[in-house]
C-alpha positions in Angstrom: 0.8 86.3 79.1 -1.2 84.6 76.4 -5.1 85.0 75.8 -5.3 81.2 76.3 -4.5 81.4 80.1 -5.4 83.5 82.8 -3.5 84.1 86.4 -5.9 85.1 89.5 -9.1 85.0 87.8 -11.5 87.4 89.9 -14.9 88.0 88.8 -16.4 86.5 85.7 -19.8 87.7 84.0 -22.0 86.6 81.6 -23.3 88.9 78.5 -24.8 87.9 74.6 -22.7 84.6 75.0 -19.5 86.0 76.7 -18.1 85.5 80.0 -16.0 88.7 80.6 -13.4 87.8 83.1 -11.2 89.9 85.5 -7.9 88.4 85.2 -6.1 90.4 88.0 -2.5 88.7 87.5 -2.3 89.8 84.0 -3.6 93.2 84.4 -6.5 93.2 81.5 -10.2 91.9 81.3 -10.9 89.3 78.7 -14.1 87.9 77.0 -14.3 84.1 76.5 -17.2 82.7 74.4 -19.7 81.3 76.8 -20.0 77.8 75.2 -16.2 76.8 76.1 -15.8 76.5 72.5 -13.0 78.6 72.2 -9.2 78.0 73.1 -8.3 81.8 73.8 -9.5 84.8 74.9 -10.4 88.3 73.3 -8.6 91.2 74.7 -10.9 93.6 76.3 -8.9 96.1 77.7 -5.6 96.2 79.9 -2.5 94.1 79.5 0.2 96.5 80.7 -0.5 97.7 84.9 -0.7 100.9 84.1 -3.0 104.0 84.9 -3.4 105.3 81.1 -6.6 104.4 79.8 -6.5 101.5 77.8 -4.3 100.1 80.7 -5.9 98.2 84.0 -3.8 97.8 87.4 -4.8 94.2 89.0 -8.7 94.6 87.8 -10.8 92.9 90.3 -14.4 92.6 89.5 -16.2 93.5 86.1 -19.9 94.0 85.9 -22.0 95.0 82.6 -25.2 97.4 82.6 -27.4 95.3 80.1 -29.7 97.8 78.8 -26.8 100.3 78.3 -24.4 97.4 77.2 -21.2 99.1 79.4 -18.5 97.3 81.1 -16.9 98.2 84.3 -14.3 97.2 85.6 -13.0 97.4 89.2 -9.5 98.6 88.6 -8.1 98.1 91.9 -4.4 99.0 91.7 -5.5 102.4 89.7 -8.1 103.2 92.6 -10.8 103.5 90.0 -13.4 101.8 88.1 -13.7 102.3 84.3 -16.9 101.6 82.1 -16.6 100.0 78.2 -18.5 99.6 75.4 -19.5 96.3 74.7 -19.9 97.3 71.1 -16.3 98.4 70.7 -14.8 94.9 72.2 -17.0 92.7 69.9 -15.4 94.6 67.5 -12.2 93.3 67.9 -10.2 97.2 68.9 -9.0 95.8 72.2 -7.8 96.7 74.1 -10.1 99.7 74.3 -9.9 102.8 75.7 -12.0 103.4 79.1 -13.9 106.0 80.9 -12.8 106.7 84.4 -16.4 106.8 86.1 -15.4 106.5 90.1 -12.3 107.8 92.2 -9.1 108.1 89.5 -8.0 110.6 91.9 -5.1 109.3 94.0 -6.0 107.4 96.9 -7.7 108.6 99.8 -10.7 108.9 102.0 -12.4 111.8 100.0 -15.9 111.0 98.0 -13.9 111.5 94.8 -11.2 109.2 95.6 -10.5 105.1 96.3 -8.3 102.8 98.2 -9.2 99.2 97.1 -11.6 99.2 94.9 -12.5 95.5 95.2 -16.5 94.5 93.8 -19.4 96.5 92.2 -23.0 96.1 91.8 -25.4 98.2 89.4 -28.7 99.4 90.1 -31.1 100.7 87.3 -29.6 104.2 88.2 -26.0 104.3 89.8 -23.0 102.1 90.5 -21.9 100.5 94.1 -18.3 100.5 94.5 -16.9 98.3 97.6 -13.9 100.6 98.9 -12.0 98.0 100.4 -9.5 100.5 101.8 -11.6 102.8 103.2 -14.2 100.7 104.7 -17.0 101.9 103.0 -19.3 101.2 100.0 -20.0 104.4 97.7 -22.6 105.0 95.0 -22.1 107.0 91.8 -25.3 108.3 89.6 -24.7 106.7 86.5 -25.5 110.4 84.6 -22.7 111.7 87.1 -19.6 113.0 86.0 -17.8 110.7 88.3 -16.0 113.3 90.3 -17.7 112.2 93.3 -20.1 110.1 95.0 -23.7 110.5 95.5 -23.9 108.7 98.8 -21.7 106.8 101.1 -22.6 103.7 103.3 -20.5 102.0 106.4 -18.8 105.2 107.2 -19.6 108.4 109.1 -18.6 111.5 107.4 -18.2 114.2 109.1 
């Protein structure tokens, strides 16, 4: 689809005069100035519903670490999340090559894995993933190597 439209927009947020949007229908994340004075977006990353890396599988949610200046995205079909650098996309290489960071090992109910990825929240030291799936919310240590979670919440492990 064109960068002037957008199909199931699900998260949007705001950085240095962007809103970076999680376009789940059209498999990508794009950056739209902030003023409305544009007419089309900037390709971030995605496009194609795939699981390589520069591809995203119906993204829902995006949310940017400020002082690092890294986007991540909730790639929900992919059972992942993948982080960006801000830097890059201004630069106009989209759509850029991610990090997986969270799960990006099959689904399942593991600490290294996802089912449903759907929303994320970032504290100064680690990332909150909302498993949809799997009832659960999980947090990764930002200095992690993202093969598995450093603590789990709504959900007994045993």
């Amino acid at each position: 689809s064109s960068l002037a439209h957008l199909a199931e927009p699900m998260n949007a947020v705001e950085f240095e005069d962007e809103i970076y949007i999680a376009d789940r229908g059209n498999n990508r994340v794009v950056a739209w100035p902030s003023d409305g004075s544009g007419t089309m977006g900037r390709l971030v990353s995605g496009s194609n519903p795939g699981s390589g890396m520069c591809d995203l599988y119906a993204p829902a949610s995006c949310e940017i670490d400020r002082t690092r200046k890294i986007l991540y995205v909730a790639d929900t079909g992919n059972q992942r999340v993948m982080a960006y650098e801000i830097s890059a996309s201004k630069a106009g290489r989209g759509p850029l090559e991610g990090t997986v960071v969270c799960g990006g090992h099959g689904r399942g109910t593991s600490l290294s894995q996802l089912e449903c990825p759907i929303d994320l929240a970032l504290d100064g030291d680690g990332i909150y993933v909302c498993d949809y799936g799997n009832h659960r919310v999980l947090r990764w240590e930002l200095s992690s190597d993202g093969l598995s979670a450093a603590s789990e919440a709504g959900q007994l492990v045993a």
